[in-house]
N, CA, C and O atoms as a Tinker XYZ file with bonds, in Angstrom:
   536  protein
     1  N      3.364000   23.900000    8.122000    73     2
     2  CA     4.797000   24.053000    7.972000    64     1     3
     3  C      5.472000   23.897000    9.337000    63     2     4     5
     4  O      4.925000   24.402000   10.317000    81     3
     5  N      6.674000   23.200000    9.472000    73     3     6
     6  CA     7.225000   22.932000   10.655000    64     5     7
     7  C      8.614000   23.975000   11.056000    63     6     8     9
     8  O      9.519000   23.956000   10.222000    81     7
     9  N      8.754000   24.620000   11.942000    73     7    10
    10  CA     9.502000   25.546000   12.204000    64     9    11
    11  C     10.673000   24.678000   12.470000    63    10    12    13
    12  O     10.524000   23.804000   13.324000    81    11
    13  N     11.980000   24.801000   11.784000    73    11    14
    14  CA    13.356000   24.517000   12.759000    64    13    15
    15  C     14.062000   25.379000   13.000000    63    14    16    17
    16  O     14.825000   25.970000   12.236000    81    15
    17  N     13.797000   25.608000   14.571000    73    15    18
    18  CA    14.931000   27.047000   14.960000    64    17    19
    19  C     16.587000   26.818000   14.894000    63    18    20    21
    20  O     17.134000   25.769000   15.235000    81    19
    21  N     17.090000   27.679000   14.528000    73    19    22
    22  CA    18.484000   27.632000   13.711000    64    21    23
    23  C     19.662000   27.670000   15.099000    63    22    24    25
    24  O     20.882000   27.817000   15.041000    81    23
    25  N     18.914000   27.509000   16.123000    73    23    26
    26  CA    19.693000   27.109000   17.313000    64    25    27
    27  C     19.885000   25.787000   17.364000    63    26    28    29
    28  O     20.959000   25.249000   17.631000    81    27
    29  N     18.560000   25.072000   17.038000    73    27    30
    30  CA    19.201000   23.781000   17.188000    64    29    31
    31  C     18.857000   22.367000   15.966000    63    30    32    33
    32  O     18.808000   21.139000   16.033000    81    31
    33  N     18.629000   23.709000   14.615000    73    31    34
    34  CA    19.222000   22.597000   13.689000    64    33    35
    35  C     19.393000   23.638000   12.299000    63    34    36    37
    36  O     19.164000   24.814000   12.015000    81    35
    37  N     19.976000   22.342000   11.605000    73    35    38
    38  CA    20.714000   22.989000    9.817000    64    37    39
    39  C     19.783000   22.371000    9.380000    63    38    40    41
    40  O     19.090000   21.427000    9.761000    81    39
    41  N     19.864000   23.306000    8.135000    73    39    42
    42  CA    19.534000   22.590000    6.746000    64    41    43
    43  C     20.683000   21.446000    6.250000    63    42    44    45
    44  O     21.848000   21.589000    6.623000    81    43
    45  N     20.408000   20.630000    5.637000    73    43    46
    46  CA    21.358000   19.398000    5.416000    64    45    47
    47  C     20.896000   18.387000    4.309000    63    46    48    49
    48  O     19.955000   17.823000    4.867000    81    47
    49  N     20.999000   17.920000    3.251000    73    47    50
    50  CA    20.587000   17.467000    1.964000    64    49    51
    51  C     21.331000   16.478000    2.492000    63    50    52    53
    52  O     22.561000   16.502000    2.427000    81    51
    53  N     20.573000   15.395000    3.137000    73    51    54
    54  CA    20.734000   13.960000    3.442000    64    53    55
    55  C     20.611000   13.213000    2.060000    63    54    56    57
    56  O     19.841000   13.817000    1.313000    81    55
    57  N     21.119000   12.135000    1.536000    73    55    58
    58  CA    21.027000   10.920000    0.899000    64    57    59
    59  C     19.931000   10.156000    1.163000    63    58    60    61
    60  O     19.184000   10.104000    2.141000    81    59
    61  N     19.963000    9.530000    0.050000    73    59    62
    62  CA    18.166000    8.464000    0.494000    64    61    63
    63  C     18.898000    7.269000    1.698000    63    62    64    65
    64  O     18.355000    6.830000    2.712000    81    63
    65  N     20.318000    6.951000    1.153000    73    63    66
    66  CA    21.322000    5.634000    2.002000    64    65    67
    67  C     21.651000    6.667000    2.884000    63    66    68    69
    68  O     20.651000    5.990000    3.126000    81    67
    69  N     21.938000    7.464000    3.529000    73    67    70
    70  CA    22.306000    8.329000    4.582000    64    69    71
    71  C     21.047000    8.186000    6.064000    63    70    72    73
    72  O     21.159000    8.031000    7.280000    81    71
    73  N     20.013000    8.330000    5.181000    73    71    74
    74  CA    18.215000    8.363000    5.831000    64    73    75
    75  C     18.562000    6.622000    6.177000    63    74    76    77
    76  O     18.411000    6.080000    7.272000    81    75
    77  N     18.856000    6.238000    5.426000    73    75    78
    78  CA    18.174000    4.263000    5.547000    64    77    79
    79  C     19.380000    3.998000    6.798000    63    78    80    81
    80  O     18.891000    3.325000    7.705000    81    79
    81  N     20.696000    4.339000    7.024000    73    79    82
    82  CA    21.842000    3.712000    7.410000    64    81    83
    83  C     21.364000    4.727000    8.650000    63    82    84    85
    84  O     21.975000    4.153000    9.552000    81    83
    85  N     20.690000    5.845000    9.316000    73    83    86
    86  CA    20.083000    6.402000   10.629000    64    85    87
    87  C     18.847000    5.527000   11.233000    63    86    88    89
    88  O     18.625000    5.309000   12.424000    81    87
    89  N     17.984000    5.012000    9.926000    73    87    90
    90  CA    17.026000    4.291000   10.577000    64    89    91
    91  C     17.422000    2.760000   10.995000    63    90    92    93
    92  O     17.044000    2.019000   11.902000    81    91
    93  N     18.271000    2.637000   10.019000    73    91    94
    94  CA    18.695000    1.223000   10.788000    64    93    95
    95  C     19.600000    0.862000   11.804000    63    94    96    97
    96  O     19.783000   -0.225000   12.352000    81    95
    97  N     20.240000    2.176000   11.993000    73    95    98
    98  CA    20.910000    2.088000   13.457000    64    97    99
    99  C     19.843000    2.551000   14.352000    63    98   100   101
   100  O     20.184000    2.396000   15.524000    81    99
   101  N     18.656000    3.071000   14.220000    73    99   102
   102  CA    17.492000    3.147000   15.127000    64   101   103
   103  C     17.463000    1.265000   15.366000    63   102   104   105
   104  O     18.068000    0.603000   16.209000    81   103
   105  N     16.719000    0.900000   14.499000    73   103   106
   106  CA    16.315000   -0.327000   14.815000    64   105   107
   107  C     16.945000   -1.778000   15.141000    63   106   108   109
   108  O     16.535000   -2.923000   15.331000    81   107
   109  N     18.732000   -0.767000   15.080000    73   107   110
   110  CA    19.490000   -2.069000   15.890000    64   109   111
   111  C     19.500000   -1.846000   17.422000    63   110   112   113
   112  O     19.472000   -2.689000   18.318000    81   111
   113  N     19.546000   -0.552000   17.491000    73   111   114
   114  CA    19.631000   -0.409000   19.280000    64   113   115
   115  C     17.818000   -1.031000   19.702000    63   114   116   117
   116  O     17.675000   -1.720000   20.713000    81   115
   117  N     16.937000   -0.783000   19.065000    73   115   118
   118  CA    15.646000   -1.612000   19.533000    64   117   119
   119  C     16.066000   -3.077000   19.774000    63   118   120   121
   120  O     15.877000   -3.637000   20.854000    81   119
   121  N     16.640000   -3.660000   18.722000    73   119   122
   122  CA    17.055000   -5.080000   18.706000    64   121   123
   123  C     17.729000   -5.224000   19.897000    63   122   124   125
   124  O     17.113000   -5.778000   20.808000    81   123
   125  N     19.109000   -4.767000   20.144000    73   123   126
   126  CA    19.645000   -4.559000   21.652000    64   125   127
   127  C     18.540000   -4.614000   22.550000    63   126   128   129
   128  O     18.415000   -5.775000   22.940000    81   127
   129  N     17.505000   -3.692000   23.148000    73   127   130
   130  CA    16.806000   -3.606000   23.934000    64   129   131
   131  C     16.294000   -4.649000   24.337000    63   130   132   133
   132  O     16.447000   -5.154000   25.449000    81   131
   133  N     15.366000   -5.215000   23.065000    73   131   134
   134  CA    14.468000   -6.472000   23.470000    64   133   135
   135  C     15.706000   -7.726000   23.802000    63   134   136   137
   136  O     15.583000   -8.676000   24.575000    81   135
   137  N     16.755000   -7.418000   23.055000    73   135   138
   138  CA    17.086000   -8.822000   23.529000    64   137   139
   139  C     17.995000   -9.181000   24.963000    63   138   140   141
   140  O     17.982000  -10.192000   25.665000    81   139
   141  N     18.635000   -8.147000   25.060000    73   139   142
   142  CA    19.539000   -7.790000   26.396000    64   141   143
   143  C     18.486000   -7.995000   27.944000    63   142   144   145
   144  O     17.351000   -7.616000   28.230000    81   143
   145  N     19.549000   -8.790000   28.686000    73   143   146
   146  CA    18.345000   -9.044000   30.013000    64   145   147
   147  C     18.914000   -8.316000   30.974000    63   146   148   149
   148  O     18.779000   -8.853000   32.074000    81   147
   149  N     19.705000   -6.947000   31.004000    73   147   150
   150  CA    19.219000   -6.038000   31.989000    64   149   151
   151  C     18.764000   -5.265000   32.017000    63   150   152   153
   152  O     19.293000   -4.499000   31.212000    81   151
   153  N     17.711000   -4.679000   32.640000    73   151   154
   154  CA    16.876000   -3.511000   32.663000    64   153   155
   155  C     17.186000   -2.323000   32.127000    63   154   156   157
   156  O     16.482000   -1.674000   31.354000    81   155
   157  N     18.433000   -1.994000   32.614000    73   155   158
   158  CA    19.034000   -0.692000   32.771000    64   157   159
   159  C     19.601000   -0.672000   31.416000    63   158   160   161
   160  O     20.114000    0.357000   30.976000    81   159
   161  N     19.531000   -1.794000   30.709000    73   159   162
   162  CA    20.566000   -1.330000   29.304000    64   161   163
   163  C     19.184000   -1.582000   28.360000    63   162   164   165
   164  O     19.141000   -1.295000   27.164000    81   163
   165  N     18.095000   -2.155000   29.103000    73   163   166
   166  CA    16.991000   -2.275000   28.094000    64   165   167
   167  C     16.569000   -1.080000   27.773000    63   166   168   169
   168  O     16.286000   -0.979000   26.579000    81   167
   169  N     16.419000   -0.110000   28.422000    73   167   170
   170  CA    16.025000    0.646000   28.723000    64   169   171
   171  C     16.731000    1.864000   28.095000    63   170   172   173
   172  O     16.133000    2.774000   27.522000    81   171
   173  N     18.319000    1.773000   28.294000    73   171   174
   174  CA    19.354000    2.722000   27.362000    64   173   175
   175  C     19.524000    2.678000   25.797000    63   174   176   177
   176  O     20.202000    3.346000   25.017000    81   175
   177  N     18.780000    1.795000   25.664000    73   175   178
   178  CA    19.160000    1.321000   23.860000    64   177   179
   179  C     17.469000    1.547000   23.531000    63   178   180   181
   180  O     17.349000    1.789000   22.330000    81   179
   181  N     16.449000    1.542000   24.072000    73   179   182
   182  CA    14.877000    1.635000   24.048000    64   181   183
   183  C     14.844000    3.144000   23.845000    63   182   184   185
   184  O     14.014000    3.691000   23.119000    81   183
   185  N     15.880000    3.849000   24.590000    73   183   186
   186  CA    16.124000    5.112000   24.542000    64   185   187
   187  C     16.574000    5.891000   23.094000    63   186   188   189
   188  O     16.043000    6.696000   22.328000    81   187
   189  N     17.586000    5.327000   23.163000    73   187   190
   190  CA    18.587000    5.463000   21.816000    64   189   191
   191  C     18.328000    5.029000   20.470000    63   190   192   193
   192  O     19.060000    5.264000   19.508000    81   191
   193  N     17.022000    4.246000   20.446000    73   191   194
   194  CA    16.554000    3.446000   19.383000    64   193   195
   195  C     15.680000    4.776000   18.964000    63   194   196   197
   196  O     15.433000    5.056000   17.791000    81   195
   197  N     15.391000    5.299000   19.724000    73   195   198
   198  CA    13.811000    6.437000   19.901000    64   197   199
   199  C     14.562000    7.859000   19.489000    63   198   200   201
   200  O     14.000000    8.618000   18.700000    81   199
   201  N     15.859000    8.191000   20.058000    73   199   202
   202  CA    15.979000    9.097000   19.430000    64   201   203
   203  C     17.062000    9.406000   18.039000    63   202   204   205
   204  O     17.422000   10.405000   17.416000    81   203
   205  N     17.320000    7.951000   17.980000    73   203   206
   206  CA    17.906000    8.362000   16.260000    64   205   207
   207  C     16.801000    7.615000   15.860000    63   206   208   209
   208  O     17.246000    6.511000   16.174000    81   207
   209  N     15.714000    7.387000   15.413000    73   207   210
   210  CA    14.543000    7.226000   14.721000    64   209   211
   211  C     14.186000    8.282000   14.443000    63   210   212   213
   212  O     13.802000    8.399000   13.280000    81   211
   213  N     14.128000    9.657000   15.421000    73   211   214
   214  CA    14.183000   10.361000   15.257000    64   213   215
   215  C     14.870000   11.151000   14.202000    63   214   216   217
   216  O     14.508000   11.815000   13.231000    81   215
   217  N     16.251000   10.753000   14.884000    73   215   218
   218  CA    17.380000   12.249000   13.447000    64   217   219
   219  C     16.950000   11.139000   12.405000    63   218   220   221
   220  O     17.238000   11.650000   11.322000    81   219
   221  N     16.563000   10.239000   12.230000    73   219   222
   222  CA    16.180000    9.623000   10.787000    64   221   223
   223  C     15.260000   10.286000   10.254000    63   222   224   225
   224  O     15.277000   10.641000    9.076000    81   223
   225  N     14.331000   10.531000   11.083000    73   223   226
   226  CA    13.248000   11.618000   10.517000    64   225   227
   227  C     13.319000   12.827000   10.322000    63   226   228   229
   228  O     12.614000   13.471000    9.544000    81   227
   229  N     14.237000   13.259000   11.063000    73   227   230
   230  CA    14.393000   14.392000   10.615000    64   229   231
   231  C     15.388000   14.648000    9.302000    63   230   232   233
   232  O     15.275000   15.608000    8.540000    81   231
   233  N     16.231000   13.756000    9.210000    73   231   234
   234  CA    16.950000   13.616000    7.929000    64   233   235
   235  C     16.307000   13.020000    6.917000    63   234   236   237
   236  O     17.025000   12.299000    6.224000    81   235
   237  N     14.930000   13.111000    6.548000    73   235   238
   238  CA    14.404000   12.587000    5.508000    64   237   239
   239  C     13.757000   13.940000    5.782000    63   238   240   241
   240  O     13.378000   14.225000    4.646000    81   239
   241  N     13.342000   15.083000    6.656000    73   239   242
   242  CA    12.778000   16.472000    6.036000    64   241   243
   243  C     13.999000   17.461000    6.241000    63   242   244   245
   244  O     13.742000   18.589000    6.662000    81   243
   245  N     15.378000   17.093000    5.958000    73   243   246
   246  CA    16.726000   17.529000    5.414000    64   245   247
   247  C     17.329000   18.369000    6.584000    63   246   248   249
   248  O     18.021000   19.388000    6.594000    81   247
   249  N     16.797000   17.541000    7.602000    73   247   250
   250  CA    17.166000   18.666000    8.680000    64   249   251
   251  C     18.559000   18.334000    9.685000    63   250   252   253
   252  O     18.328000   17.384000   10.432000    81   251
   253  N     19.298000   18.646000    9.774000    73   251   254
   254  CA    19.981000   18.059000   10.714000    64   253   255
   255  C     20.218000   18.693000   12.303000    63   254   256   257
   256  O     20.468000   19.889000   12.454000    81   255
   257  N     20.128000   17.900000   13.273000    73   255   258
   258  CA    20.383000   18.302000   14.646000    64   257   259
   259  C     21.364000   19.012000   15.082000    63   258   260   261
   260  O     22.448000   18.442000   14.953000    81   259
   261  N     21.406000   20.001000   15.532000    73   259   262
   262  CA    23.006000   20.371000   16.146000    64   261   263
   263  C     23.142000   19.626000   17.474000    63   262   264   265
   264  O     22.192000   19.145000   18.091000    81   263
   265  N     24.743000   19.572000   17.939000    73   263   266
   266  CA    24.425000   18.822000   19.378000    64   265   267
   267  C     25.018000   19.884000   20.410000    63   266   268   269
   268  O     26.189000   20.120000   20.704000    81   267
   269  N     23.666000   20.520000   20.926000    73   267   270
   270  CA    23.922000   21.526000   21.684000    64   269   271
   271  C     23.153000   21.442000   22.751000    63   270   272   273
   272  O     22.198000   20.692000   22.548000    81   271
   273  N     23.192000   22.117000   24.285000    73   271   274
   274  CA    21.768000   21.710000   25.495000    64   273   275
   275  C     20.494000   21.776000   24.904000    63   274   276   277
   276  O     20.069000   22.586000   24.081000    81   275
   277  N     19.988000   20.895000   25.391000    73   275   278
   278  CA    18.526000   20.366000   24.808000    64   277   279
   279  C     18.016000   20.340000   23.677000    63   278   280   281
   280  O     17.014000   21.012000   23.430000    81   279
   281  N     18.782000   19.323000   22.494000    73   279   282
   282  CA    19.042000   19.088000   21.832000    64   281   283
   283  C     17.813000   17.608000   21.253000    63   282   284   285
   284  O     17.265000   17.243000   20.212000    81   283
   285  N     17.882000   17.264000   22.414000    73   283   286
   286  CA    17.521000   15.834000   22.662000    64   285   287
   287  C     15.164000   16.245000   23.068000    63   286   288   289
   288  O     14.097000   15.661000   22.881000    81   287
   289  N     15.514000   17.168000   23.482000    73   287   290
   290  CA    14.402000   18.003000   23.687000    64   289   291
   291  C     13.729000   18.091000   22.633000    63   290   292   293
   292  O     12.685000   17.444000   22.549000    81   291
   293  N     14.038000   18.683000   21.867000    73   291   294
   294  CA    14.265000   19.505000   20.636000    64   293   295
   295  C     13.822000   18.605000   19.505000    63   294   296   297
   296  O     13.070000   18.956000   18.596000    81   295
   297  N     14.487000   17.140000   19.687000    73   295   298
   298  CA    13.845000   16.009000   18.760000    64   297   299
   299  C     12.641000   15.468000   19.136000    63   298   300   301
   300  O     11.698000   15.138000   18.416000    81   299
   301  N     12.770000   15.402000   20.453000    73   299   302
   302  CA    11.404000   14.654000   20.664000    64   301   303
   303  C     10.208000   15.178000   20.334000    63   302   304   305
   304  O      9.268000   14.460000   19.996000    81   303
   305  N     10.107000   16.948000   20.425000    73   303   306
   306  CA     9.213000   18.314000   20.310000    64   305   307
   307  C      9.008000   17.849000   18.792000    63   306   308   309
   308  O      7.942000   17.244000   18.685000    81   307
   309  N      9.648000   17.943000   17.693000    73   307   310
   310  CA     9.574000   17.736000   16.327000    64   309   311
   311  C      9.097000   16.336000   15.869000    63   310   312   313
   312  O      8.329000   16.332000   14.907000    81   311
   313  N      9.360000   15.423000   16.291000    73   311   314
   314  CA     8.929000   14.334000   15.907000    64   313   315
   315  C      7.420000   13.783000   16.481000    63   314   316   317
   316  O      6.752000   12.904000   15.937000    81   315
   317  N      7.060000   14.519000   17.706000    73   315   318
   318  CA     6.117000   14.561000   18.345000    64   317   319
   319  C      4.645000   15.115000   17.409000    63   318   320   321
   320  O      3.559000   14.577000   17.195000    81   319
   321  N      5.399000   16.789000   16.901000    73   319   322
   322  CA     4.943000   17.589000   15.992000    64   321   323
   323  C      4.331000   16.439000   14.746000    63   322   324   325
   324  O      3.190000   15.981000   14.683000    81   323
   325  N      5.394000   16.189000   13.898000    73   323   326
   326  CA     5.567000   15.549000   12.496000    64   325   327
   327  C      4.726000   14.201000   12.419000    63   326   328   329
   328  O      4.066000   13.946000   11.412000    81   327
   329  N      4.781000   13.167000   13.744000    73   327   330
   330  CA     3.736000   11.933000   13.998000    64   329   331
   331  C      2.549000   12.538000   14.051000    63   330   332   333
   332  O      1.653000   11.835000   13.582000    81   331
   333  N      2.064000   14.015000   14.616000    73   331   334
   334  CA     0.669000   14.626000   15.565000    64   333   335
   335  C      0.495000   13.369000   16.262000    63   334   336   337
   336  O     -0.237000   12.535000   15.728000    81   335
   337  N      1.118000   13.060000   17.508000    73   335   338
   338  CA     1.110000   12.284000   18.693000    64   337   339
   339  C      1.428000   12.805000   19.871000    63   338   340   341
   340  O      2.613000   12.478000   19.932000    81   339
   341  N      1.191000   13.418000   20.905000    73   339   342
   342  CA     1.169000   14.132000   21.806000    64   341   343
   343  C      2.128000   13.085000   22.987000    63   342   344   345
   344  O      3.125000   13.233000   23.694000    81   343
   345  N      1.198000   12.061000   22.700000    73   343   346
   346  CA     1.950000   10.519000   23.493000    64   345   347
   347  C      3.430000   10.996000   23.409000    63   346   348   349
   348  O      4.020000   11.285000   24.450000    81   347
   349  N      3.962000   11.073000   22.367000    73   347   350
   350  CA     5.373000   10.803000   21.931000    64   349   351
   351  C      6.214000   12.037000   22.459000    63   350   352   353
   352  O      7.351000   11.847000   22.891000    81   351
   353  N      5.635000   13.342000   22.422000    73   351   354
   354  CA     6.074000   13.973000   23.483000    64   353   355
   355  C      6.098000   13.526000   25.553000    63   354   356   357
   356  O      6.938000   13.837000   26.397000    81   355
   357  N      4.917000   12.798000   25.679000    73   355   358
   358  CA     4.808000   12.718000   27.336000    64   357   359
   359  C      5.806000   11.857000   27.433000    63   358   360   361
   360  O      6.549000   12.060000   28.394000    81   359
   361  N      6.006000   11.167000   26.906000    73   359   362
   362  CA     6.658000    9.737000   27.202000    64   361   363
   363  C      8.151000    9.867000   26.474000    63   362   364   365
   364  O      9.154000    9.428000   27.036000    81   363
   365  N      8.183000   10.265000   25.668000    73   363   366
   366  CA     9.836000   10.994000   25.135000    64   365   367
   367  C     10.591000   11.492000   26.562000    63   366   368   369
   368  O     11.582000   11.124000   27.192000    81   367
   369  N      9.796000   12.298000   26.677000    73   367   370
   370  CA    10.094000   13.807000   27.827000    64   369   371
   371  C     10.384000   12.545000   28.926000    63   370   372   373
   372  O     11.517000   12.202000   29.265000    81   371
   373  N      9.172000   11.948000   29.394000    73   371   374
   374  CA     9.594000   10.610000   30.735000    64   373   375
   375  C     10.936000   10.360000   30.340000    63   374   376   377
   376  O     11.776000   11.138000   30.791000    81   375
   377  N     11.372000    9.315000   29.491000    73   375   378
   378  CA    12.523000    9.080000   29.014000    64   377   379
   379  C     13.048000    9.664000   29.116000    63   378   380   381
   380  O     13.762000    9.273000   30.038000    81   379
   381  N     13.460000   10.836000   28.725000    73   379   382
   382  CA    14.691000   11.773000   28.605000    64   381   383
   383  C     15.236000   12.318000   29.887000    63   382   384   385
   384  O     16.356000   12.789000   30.087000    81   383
   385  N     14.132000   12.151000   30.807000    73   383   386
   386  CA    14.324000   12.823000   32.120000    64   385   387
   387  C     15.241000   11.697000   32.867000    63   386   388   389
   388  O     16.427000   11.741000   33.194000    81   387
   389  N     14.216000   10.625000   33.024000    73   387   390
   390  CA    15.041000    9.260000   33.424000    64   389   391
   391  C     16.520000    9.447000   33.047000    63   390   392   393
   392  O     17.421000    9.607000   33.871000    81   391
   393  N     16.675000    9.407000   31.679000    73   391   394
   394  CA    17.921000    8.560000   31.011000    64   393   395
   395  C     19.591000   10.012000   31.763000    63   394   396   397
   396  O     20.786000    9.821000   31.986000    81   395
   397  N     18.668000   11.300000   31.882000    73   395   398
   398  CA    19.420000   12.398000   32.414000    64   397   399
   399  C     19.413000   12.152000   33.671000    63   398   400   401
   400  O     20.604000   12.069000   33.969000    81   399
   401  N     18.498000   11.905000   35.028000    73   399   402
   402  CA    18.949000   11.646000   36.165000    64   401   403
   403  C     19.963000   10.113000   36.270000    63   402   404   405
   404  O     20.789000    9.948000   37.168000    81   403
   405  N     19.749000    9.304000   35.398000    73   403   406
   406  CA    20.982000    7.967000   35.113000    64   405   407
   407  C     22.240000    8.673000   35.263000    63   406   408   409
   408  O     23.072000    8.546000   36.163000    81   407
   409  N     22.258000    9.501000   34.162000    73   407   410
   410  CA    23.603000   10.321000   33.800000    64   409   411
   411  C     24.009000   11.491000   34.992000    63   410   412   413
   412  O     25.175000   11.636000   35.361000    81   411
   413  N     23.397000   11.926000   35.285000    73   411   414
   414  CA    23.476000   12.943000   36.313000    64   413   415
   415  C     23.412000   13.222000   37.757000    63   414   416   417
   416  O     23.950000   14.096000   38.437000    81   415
   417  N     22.198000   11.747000   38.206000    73   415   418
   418  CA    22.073000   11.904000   39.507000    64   417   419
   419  C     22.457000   11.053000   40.134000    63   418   420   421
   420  O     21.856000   11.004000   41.207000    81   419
   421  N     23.640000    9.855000   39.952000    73   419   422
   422  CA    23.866000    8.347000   40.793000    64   421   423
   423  C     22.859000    7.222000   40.048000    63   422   424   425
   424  O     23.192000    6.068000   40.318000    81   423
   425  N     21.768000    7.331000   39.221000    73   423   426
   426  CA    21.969000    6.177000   38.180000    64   425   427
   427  C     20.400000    5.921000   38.827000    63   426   428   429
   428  O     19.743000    6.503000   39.690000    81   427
   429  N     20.163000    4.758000   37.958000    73   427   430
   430  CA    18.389000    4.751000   38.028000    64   429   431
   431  C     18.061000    3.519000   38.451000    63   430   432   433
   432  O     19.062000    2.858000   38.724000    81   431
   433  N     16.493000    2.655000   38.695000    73   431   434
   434  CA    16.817000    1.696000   38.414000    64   433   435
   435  C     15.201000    1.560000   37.788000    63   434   436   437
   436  O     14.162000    1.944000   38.325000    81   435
   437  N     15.340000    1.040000   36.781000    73   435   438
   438  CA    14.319000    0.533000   35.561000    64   437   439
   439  C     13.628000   -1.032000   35.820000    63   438   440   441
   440  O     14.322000   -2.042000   35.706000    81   439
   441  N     12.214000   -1.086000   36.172000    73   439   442
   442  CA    11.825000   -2.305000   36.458000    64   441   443
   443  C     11.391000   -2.708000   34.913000    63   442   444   445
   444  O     11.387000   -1.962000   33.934000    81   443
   445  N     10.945000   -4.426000   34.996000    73   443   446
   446  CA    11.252000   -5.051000   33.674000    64   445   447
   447  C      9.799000   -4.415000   33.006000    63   446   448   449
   448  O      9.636000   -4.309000   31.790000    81   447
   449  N      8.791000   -4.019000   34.017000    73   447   450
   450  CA     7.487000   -3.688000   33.404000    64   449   451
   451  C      7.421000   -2.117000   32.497000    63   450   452   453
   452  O      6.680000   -1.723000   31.597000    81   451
   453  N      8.566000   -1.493000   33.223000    73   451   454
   454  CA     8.909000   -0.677000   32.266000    64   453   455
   455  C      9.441000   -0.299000   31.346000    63   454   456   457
   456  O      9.200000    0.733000   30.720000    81   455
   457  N     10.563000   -1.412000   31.063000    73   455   458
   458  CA    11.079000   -2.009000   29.951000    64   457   459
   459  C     10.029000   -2.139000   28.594000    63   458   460   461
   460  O     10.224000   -1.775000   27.435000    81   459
   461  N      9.084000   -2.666000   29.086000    73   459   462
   462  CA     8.395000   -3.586000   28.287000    64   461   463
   463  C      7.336000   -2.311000   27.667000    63   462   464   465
   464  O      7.074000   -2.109000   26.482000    81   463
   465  N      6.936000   -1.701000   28.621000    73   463   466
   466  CA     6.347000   -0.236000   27.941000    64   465   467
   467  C      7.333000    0.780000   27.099000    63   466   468   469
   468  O      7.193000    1.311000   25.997000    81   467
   469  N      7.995000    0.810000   27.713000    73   467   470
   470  CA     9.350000    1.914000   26.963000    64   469   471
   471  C      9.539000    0.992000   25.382000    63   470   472   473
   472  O      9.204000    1.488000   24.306000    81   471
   473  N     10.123000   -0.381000   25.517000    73   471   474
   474  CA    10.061000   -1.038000   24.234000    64   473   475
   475  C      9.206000   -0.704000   23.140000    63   474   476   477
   476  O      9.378000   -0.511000   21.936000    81   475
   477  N      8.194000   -0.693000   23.953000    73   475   478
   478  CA     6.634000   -1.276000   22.989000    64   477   479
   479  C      6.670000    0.110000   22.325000    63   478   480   481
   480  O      6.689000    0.205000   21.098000    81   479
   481  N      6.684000    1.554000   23.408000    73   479   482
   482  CA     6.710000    3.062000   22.896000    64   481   483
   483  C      7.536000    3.092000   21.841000    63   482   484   485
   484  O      7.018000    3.296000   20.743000    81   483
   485  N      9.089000    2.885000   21.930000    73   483   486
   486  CA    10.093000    3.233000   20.937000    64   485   487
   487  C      9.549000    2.471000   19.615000    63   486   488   489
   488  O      9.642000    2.999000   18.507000    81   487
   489  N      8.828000    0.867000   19.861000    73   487   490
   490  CA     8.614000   -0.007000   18.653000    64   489   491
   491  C      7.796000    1.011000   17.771000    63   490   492   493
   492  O      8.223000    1.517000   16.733000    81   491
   493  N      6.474000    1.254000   18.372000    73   491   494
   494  CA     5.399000    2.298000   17.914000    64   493   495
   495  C      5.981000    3.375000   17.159000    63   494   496   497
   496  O      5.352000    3.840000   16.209000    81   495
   497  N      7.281000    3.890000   17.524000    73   495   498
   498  CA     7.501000    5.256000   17.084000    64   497   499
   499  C      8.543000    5.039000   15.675000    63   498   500   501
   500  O      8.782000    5.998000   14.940000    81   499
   501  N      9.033000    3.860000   15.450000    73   499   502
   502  CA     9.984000    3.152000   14.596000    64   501   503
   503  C      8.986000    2.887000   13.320000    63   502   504   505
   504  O      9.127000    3.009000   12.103000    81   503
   505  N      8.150000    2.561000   13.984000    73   503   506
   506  CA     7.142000    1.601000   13.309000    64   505   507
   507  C      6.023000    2.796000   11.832000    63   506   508   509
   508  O      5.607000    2.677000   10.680000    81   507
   509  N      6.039000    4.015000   13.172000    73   507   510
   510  CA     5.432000    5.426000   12.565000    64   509   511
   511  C      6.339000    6.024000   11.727000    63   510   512   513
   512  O      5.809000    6.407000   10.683000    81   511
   513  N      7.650000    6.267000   11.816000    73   511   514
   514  CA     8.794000    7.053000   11.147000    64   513   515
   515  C      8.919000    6.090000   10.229000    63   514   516   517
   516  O      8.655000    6.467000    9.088000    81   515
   517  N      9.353000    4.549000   10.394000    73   515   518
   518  CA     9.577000    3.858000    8.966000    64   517   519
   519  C      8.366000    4.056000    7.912000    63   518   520   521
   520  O      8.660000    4.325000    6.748000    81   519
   521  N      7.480000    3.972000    8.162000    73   519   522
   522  CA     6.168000    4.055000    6.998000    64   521   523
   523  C      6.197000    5.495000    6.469000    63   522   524   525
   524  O      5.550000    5.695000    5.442000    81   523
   525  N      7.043000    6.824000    7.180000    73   523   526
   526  CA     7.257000    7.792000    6.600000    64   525   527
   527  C      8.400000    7.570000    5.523000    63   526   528   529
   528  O      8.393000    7.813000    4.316000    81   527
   529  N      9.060000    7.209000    6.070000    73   527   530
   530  CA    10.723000    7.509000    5.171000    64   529   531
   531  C     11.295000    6.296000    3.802000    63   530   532   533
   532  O     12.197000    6.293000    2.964000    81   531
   533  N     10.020000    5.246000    4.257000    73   531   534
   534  CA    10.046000    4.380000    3.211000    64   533   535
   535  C      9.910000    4.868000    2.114000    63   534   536
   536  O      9.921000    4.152000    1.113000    81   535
């Protein structure tokens, strides 16, 4: 059984088209990623692809996110849980840290080789959540 602490989510009776119209805005910001040729936005949408794949998943086990500090934490911990992929926590957490010193510390800079790993991660994790929610 998966715990959701009531700090940082609801109960929420998602739609089956509610679930499909989260995952497919997951897999347009992937589309963005791969196709966009700067790093830094490959990298922001590789991001963003990963964590509403996420609230997709979690809105297919009726849960919804609140958007409160570490929030973003909070998804990656659960979806990490729900895959049993440990990966998806280390490399979430990388991400999240990155994408917060972007936002927070004067901005990052993302080489293309990491692009191409971050891609491939978010593809993997799209790839795991769609075969759930199908």
């Amino acid at each position: 059984m998966i715990k959701f602490e009531d700090k940082y989510f609801a109960e929420f009776d998602f739609t089956k088209e509610q679930i499909r119209k989260n995952f497919e805005n997951a897999q347009k910001d992937l589309g963005i990623a791969k196709k966009d040729q700067i790093p830094e936005v490959k990298f922001s949408y590789a991001y963003q692809a990963f964590i509403k794949a996420g609230i997709a998943l979690l809105s297919f086990y009726k849960v919804k996110i609140k958007s409160v500090p570490g929030h973003h934490a909070k998804i990656i911990e659960k979806v990490a849980h729900i895959l049993q992929d440990n990966s998806v926590d280390t490399i979430g957490n990388v991400m999240r840290s990155k994408r917060n010193f972007d936002i927070y510390s004067g901005g990052i800079e993302t080489t293309e080789k990491e692009c191409r790993e971050y891609i491939e991660f978010a593809q993997n994790v799209l790839s795991k959540i769609g075969k759930i929610i199908a």
